[in-house]
N, C-alpha and C positions, 0 to 999 in steps of 0.2 A: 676834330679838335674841339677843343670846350669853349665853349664863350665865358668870355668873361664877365663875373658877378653869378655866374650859375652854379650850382653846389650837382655834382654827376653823384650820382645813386651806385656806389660798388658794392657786388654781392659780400657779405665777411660770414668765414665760419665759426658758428658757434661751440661748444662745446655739447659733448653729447649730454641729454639731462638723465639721472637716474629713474628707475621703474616709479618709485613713489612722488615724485617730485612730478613728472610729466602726469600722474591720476591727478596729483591734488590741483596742476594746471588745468585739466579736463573737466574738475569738478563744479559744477555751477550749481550754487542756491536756491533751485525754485521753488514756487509755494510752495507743492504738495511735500519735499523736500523736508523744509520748514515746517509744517504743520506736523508732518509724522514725527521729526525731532521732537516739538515741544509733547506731542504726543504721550510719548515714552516717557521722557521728564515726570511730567504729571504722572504719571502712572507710577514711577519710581517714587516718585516724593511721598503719592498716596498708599501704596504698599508697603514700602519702606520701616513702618514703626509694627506696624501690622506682624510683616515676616521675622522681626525682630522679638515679639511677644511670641510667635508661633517657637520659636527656637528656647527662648526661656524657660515655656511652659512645657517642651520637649525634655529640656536639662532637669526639670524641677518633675514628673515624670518618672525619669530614669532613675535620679534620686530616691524616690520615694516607691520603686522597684526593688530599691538596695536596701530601704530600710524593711520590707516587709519581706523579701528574702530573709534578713537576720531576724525578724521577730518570727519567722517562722522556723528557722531552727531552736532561738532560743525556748518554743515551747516544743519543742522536739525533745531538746534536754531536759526539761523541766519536767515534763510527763515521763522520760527516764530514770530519773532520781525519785518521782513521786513512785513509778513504778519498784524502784531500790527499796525504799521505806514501809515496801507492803511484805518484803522480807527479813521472818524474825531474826535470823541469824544478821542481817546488817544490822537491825536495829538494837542488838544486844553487842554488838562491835562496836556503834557509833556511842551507845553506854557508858561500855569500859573506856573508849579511850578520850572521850568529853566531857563525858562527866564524872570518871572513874568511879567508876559502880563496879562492885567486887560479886562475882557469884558465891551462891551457899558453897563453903568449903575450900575456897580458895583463898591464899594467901596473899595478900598484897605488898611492896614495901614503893615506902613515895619517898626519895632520896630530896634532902632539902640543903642547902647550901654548897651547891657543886660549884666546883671553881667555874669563873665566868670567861677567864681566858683560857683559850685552846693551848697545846701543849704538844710539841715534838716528841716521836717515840724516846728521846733522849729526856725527857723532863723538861726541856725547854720552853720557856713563852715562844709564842708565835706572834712577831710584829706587824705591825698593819701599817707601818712607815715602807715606803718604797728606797731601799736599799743598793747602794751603787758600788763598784769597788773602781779603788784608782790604782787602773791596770790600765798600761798602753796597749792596746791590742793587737795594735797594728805591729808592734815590738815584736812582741811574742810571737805574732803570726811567721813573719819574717825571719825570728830564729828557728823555730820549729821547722821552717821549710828550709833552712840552711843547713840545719843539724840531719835532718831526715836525709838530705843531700849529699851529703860531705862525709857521712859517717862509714867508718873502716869494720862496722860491727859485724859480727857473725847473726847468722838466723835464728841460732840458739840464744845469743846475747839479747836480740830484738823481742825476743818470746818472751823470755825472763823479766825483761823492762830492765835488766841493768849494762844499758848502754851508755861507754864511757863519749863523751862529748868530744868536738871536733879536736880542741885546742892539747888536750889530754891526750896522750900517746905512749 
């Protein structure tokens, strides 16, 4: 039995602890622990601006890859057309039609006040306003697939296009 004023000791169960929880219990802070942390630290803080110029000067680098790729096509072209211009036949092309220069014996005609607006094979102007029409579409839709549906027409009628309507009979 117990005496009285004594506190008895019972064993109590605890709950079981999970895998991370029971390491970071285990884990204890010793120096060397400690010193190897700060360790790194320093090391990151001191590399840190460093690795970040290293990247820059990578990007700026890659950059300036891209521009002397294109400067090197662009005189790829450029000695292709210098190449073009060392033939007389373009350079009597680029004549006539830049600076219209006529050869001995040929006719020339240089049409001067052609209409400025374009024109329909019909003679019509052509609008440059975007044009809408007010049609229900959805109307139409729906009759055309009820008529297509309903209709009593012959295959000859449907050929012809003179198909009489559903209501018509």
């Amino acid at each position: 039995m117990a005496r009285p004023g004594r506190t008895e000791r019972v064993a109590v169960a605890m709950p079981d602890e999970s895998r991370p929880a029971a390491w970071l219990r285990g884990f204890r802070l010793s120096g060397f622990a400690l010193s190897s942390l700060l360790l790194i630290v320093a090391a990151l803080v001191v590399l840190a601006p460093n690795l970040k110029t290293l990247v820059e000067q990578r990007q700026q680098i890659a950059q300036l890859q891209q521009e002397v790729a294109q400067s090197k096509k662009d005189v790829k072209d450029l000695r292709a057309q210098v190449d073009r211009w060392k033939d007389p036949a373009y350079v009597a092309a680029q004549a006539r039609t830049k600076l219209y220069y006529v050869m001995p014996g040929d006719v020339s005609y240089f049409v001067v006040n052609t209409p400025t607006t374009p024109t329909t094979p019909d003679g019509l102007p052509v609008s440059d306003r975007i044009q809408t029409a007010d049609v229900d579409w959805v109307h139409s839709l729906l009759q055309t697939t009820f008529a297509a549906g309903l209709t009593d027409a012959t295959p000859s009628q449907l050929d012809s296009g003179t198909i009489p309507s559903p209501t018509q009979k």
